[in-house]
C-alpha positions in Angstrom: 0.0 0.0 0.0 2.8 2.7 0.7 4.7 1.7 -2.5 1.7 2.7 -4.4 0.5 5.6 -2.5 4.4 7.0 -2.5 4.4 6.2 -6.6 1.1 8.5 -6.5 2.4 10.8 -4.4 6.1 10.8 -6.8 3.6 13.0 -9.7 6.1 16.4 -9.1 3.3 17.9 -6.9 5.5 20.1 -5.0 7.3 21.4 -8.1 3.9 21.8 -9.8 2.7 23.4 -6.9 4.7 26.2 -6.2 6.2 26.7 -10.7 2.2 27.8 -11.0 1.8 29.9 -8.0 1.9 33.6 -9.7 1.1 35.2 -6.8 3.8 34.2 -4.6 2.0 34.2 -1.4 2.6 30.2 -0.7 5.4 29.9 2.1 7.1 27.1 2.7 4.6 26.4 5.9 1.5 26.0 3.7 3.9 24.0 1.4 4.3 21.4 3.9 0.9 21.5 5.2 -0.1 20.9 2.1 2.0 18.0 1.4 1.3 16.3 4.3 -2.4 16.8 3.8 -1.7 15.3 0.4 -0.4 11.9 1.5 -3.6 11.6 4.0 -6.1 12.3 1.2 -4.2 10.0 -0.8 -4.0 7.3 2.1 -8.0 7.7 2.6 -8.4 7.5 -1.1 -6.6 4.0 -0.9 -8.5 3.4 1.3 -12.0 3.5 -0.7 -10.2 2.3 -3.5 -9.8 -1.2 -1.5 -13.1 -1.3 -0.2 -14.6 -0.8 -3.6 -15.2 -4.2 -5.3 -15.8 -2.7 -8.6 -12.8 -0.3 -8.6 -10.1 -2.6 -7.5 -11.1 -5.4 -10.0 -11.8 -3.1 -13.0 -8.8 -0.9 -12.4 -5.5 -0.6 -10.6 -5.5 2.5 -8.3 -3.5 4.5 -10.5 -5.7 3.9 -13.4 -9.1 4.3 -11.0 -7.1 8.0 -9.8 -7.0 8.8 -13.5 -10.1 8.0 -14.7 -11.8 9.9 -11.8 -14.3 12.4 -13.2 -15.7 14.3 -10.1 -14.7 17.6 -8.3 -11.7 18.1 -7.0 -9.8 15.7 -9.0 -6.7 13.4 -7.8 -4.4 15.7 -9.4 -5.9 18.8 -6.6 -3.7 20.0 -4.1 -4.3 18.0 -0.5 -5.8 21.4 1.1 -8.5 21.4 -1.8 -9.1 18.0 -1.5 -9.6 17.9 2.6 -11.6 20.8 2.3 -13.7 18.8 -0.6 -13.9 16.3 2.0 -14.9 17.2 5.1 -17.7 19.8 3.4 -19.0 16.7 1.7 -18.9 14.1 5.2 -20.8 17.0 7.1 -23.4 18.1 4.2 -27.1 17.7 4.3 -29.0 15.8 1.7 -29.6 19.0 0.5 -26.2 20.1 0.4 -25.4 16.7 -0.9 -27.3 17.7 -4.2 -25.7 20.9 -4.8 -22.0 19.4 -4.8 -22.9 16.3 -7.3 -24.1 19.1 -9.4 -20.8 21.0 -9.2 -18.8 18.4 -10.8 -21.3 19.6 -14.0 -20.1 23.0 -13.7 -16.5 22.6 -13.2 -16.6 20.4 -15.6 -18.4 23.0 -18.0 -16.0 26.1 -17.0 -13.2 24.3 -17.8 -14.3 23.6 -21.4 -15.9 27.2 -21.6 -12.3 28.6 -20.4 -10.2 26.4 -22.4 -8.2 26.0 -19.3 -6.4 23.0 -18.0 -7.2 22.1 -14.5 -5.7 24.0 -11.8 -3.3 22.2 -9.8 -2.1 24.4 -7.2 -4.0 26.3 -4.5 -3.9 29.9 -5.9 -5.8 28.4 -9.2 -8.5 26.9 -7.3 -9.7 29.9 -5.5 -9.6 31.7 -9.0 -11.8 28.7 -10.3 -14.3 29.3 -7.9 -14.7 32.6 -9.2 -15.1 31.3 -12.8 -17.4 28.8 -11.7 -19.1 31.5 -10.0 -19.5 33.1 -13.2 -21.0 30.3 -14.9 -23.3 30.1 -12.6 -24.9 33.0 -13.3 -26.9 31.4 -16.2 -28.9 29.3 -13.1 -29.8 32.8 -11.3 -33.5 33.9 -12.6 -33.4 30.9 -15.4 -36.7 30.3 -16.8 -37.8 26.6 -15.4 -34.7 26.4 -13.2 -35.9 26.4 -9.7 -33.9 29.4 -7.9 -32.8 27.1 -5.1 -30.4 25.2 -7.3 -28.8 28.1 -8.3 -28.1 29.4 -4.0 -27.2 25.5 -3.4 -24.4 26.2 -6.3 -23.1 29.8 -5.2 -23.3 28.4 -1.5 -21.1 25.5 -2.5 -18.7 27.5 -4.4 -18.9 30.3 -1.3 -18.1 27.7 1.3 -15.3 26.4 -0.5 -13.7 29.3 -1.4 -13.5 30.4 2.0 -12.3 27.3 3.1 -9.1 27.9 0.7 -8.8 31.3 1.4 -7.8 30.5 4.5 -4.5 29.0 3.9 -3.7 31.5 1.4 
């Protein structure tokens, strides 16, 4: 289980994560925080991987990390990941709802923009602005009930501050 978690974990994340930080406000504190959150995410994502029937006999885990499609991806930074996490274990049904439907809207902004995924922490919190953006189109939408458009912009608020605070 370490070999392949430490294989994971050997994708250049640091290097990737501090080369695309253009604002230059990541210190070497947040770095380490952030590394060490990645190998728990990782560890917990082993984790489910093992206990999922289906993944573990269709896939190896790098494969089943790469073929992920939901919000954040594998590739996010631990803090974004965590924070994914733990809004997702404590979430109503409600709640619940709103977050399966932001994998559609990432998902969406990042074919809209063009862009490649972000993979550092700076990039996320300017993704939840874009998504925010996108998410416009739900607020006053003929036949789109108005709450799924505050379950969204709640989602993307919550999450946002979440990562704001390590920035």
């Amino acid at each position: 289980m370490d070999l392949i978690i430490n294989q994971n974990q050997s994708r250049n994340y640091t290097d990737k994560y501090l080369k695309n930080n253009r604002n230059g406000k990541i210190n070497l504190e947040i770095e380490l925080a952030d590394k060490k959150i990645s190998e728990e995410e990782d560890k917990i994502d082993y984790e489910m991987y093992t206990k999922s029937h289906m993944l573990h006999s269709a896939y190896s885990f790098e494969e089943a990390q790469k073929h992920r499609v939901s919000f954040p991806p594998t590739t996010a930074p631990g803090i974004v990941r965590k924070a994914w996490r733990e809004k997702w274990q404590n979430a109503t049904e409600k709640e619940k709802d709103a977050m399966m439907s932001f994998d559609t809207i990432y998902n969406m902004t990042l074919k809209e923009n063009k862009e490649n995924m972000p993979n550092d922490l700076n990039g996320y919190i300017n993704l939840m602005e874009k998504m925010k953006v996108y998410m416009e189109r739900y607020n006053n939408c003929p036949g789109v009930d108005k709450g799924v458009y505050e379950g969204l912009m709640n989602v993307a608020n919550s999450l946002e501050t979440e990562l704001s605070k390590y920035n």
